[in-house]
Jmol script that loads the backbone (N, CA, C; Angstrom):
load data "model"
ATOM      1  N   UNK A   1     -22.301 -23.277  32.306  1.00  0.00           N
ATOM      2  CA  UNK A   1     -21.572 -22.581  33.342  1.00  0.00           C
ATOM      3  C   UNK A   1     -21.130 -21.221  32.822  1.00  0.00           C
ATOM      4  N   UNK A   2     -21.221 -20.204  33.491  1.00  0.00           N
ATOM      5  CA  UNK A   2     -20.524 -18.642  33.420  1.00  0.00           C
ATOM      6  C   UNK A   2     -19.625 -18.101  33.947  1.00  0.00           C
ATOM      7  N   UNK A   3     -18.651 -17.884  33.752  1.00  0.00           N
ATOM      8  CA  UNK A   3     -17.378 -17.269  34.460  1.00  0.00           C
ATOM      9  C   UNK A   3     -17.963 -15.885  34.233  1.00  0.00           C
ATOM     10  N   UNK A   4     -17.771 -14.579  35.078  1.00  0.00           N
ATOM     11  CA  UNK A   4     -18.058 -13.533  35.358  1.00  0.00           C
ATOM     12  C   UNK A   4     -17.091 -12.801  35.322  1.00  0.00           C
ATOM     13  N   UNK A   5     -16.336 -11.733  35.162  1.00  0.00           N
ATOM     14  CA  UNK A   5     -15.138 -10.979  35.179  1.00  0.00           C
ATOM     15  C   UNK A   5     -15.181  -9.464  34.938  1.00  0.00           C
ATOM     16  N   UNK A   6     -14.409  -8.779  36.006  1.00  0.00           N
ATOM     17  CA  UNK A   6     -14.688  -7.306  36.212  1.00  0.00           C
ATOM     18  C   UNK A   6     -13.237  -6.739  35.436  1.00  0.00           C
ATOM     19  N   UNK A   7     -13.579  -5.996  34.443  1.00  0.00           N
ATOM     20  CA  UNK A   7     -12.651  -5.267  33.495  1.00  0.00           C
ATOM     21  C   UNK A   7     -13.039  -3.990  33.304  1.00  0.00           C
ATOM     22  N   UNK A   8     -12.537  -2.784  32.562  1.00  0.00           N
ATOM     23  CA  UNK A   8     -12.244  -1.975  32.005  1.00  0.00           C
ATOM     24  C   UNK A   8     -13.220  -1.735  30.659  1.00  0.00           C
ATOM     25  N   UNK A   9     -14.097  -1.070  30.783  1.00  0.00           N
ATOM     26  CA  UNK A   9     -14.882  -0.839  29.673  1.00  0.00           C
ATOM     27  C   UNK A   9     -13.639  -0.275  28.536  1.00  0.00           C
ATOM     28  N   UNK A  10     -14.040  -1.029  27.431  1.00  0.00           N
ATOM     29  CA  UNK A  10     -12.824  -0.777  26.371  1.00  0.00           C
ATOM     30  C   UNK A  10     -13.322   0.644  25.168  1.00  0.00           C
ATOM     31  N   UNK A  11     -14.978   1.257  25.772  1.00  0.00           N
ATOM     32  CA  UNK A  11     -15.064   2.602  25.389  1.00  0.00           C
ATOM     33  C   UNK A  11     -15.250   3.935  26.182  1.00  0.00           C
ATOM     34  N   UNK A  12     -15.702   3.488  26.967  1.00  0.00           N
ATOM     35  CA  UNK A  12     -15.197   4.757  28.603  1.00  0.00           C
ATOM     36  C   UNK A  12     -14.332   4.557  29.531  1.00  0.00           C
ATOM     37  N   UNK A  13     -13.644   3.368  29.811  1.00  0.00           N
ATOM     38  CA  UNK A  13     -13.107   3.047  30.981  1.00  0.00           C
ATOM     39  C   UNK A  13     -13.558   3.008  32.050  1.00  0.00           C
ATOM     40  N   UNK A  14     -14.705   2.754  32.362  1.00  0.00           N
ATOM     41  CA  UNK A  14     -15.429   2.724  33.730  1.00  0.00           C
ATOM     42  C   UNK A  14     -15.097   1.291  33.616  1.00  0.00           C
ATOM     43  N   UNK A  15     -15.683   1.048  35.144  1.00  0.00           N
ATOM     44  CA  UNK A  15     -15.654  -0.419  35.258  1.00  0.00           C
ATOM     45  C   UNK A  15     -17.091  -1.012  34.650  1.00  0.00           C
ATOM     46  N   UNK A  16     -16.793  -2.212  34.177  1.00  0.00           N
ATOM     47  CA  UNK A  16     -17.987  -2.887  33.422  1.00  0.00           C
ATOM     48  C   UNK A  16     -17.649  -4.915  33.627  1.00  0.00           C
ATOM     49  N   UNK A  17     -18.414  -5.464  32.776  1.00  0.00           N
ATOM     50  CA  UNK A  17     -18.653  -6.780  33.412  1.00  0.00           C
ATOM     51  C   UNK A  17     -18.640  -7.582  32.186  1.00  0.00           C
ATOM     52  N   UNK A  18     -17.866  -8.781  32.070  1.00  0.00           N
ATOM     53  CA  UNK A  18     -17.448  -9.486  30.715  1.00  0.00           C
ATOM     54  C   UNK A  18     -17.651 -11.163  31.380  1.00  0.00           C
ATOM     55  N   UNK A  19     -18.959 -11.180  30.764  1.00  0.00           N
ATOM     56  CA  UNK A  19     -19.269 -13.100  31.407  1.00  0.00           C
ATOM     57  C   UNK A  19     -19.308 -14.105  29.866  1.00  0.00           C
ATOM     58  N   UNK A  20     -18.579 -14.804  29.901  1.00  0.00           N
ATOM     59  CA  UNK A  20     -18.309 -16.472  29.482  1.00  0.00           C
ATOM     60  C   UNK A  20     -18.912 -17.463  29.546  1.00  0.00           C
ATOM     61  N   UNK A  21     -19.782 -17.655  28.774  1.00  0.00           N
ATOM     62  CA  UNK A  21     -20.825 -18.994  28.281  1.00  0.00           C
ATOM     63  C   UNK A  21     -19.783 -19.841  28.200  1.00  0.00           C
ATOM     64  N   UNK A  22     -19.586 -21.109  28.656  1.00  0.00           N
ATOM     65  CA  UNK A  22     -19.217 -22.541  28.339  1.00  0.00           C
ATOM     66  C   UNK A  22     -19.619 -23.323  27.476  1.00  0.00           C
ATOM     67  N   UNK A  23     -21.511 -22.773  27.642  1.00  0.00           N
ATOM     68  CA  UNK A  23     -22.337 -24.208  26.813  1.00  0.00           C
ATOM     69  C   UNK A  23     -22.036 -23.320  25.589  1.00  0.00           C
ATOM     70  N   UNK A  24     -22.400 -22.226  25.318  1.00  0.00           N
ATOM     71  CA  UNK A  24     -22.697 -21.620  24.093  1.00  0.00           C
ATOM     72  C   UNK A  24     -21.259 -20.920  23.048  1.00  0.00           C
ATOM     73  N   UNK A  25     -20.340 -21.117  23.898  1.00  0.00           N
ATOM     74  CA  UNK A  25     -19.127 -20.005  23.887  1.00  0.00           C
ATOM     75  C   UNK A  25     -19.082 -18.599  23.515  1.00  0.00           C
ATOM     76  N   UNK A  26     -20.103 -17.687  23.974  1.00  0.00           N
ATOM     77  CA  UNK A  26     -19.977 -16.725  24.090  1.00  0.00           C
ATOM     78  C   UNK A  26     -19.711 -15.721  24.500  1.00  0.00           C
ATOM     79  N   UNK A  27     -19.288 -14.751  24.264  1.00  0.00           N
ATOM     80  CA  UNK A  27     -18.512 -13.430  25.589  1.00  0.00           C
ATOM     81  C   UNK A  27     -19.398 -12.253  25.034  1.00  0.00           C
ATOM     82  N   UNK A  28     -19.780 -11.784  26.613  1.00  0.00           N
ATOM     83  CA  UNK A  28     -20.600 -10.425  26.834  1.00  0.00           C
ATOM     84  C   UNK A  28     -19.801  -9.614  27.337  1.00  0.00           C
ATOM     85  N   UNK A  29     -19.849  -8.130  26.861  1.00  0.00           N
ATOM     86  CA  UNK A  29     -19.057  -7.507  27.813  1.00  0.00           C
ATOM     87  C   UNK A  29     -19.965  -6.328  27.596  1.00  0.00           C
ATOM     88  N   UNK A  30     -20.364  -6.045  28.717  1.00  0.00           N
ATOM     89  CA  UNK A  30     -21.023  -4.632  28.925  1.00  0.00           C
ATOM     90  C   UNK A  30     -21.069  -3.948  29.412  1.00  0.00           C
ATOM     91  N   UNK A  31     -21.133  -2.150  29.597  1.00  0.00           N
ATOM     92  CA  UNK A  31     -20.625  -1.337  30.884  1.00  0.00           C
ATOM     93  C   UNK A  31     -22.101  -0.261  30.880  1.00  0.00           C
ATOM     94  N   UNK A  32     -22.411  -0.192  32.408  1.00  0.00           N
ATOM     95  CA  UNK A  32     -23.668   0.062  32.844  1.00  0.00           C
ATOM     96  C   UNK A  32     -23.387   1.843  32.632  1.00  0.00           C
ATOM     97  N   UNK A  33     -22.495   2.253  32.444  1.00  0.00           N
ATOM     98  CA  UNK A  33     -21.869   3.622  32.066  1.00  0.00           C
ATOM     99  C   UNK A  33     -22.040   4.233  30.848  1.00  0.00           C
ATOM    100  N   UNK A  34     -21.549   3.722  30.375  1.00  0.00           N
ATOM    101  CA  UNK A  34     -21.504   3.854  28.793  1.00  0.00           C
ATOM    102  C   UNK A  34     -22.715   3.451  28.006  1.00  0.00           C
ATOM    103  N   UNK A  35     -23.484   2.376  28.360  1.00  0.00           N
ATOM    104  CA  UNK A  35     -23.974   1.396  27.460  1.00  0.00           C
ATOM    105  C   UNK A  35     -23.343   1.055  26.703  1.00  0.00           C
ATOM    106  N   UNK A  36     -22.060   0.121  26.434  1.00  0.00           N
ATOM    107  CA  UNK A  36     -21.397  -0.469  25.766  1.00  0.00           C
ATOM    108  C   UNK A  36     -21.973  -1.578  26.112  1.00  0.00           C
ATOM    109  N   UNK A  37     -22.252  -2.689  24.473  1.00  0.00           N
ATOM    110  CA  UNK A  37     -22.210  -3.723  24.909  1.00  0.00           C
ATOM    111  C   UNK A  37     -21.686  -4.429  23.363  1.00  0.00           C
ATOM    112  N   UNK A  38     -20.730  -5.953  23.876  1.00  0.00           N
ATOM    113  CA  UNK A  38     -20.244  -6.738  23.197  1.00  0.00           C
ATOM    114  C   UNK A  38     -20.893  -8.219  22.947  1.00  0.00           C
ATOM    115  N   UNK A  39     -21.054  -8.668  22.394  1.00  0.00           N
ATOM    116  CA  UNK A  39     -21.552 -10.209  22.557  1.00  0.00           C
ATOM    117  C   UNK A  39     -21.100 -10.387  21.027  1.00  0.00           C
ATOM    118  N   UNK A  40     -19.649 -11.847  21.279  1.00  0.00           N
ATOM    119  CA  UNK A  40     -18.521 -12.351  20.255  1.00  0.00           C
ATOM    120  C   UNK A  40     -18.715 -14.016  20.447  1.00  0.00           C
ATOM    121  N   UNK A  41     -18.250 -14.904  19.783  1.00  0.00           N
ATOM    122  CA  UNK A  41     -18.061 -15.957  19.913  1.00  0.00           C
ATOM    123  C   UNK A  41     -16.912 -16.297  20.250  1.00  0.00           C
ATOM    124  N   UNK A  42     -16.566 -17.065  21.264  1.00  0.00           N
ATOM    125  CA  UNK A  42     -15.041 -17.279  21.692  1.00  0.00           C
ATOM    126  C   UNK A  42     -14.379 -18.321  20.639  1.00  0.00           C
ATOM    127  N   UNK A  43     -15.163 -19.081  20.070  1.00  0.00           N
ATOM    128  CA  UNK A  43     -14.055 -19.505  18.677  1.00  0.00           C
ATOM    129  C   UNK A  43     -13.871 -19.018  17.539  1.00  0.00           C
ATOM    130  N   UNK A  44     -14.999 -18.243  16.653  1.00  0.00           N
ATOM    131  CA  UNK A  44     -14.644 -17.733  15.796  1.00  0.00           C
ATOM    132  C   UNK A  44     -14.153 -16.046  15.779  1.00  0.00           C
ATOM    133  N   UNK A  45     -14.399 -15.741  17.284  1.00  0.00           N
ATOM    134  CA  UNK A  45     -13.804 -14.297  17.202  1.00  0.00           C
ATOM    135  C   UNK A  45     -15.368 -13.408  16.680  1.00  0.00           C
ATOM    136  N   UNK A  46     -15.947 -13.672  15.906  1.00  0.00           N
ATOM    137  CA  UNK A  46     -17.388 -13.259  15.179  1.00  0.00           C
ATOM    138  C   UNK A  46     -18.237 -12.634  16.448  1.00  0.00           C
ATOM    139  N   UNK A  47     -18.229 -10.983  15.937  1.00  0.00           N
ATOM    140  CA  UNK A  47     -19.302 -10.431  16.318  1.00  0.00           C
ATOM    141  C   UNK A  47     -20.928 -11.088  16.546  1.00  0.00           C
ATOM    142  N   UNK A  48     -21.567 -11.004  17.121  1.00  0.00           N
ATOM    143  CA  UNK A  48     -23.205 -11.528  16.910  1.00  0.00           C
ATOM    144  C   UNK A  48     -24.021 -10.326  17.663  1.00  0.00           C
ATOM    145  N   UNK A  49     -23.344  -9.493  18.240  1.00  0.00           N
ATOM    146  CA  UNK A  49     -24.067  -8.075  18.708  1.00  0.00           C
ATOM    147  C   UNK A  49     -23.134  -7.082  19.223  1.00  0.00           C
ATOM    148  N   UNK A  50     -23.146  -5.817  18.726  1.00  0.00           N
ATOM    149  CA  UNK A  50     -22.524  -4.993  19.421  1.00  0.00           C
ATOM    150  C   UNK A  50     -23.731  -3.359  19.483  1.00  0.00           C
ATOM    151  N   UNK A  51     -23.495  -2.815  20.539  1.00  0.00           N
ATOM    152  CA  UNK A  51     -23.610  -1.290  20.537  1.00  0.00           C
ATOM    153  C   UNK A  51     -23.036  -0.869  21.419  1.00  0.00           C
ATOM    154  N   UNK A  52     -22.753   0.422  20.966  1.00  0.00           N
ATOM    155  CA  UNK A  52     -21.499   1.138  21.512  1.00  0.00           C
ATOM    156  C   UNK A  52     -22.435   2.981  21.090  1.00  0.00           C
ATOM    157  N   UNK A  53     -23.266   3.500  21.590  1.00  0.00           N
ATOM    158  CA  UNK A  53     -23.917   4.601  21.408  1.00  0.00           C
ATOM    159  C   UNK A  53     -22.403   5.843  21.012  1.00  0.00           C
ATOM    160  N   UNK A  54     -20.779   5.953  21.636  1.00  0.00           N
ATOM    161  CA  UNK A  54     -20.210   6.665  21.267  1.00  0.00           C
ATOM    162  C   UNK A  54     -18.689   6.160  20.524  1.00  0.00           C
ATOM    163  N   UNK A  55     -19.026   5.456  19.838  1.00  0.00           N
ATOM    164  CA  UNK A  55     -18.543   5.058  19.063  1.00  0.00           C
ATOM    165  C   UNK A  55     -19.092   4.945  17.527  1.00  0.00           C
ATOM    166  N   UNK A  56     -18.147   5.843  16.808  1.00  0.00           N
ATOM    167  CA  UNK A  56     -18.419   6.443  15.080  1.00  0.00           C
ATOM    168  C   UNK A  56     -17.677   5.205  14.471  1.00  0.00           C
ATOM    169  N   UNK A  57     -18.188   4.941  13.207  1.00  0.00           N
ATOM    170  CA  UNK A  57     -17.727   4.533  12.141  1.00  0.00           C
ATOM    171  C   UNK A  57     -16.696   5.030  11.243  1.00  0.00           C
ATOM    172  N   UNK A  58     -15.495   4.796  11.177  1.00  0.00           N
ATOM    173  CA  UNK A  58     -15.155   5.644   9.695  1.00  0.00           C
ATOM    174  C   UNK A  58     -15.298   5.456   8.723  1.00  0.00           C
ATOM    175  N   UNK A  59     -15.363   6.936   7.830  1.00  0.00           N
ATOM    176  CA  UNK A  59     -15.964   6.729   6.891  1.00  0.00           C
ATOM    177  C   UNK A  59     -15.080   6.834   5.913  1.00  0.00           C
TER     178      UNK A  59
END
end "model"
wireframe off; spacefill off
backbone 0.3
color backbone group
């Protein structure tokens, strides 16, 4: 099952779209604006994909 949810892109602020795996526990969050995208595990918190094209590293 997927829960779907309309939020706040957390690197442009446009609106973007954050869906919830049940079977897998995973969270996507991605904004069609930006190309931001997130994909975390909802128990360990653990990255498993991100890009974010304006977003730097520090160095």
């Amino acid at each position: 099952m997927q829960i779907k949810q309309d939020i706040h892109c957390p690197n442009c602020g446009s609106y973007a779209q954050r869906q919830y795996c049940l079977q897998t526990h995973l969270i996507q969050t991605q904004c069609p604006v930006c190309d931001y995208l997130m994909v975390n595990c909802s128990r360990t918190g653990r990255v498993v994909e991100a890009y974010a094209p304006g977003l730097y590293a520090r160095r």
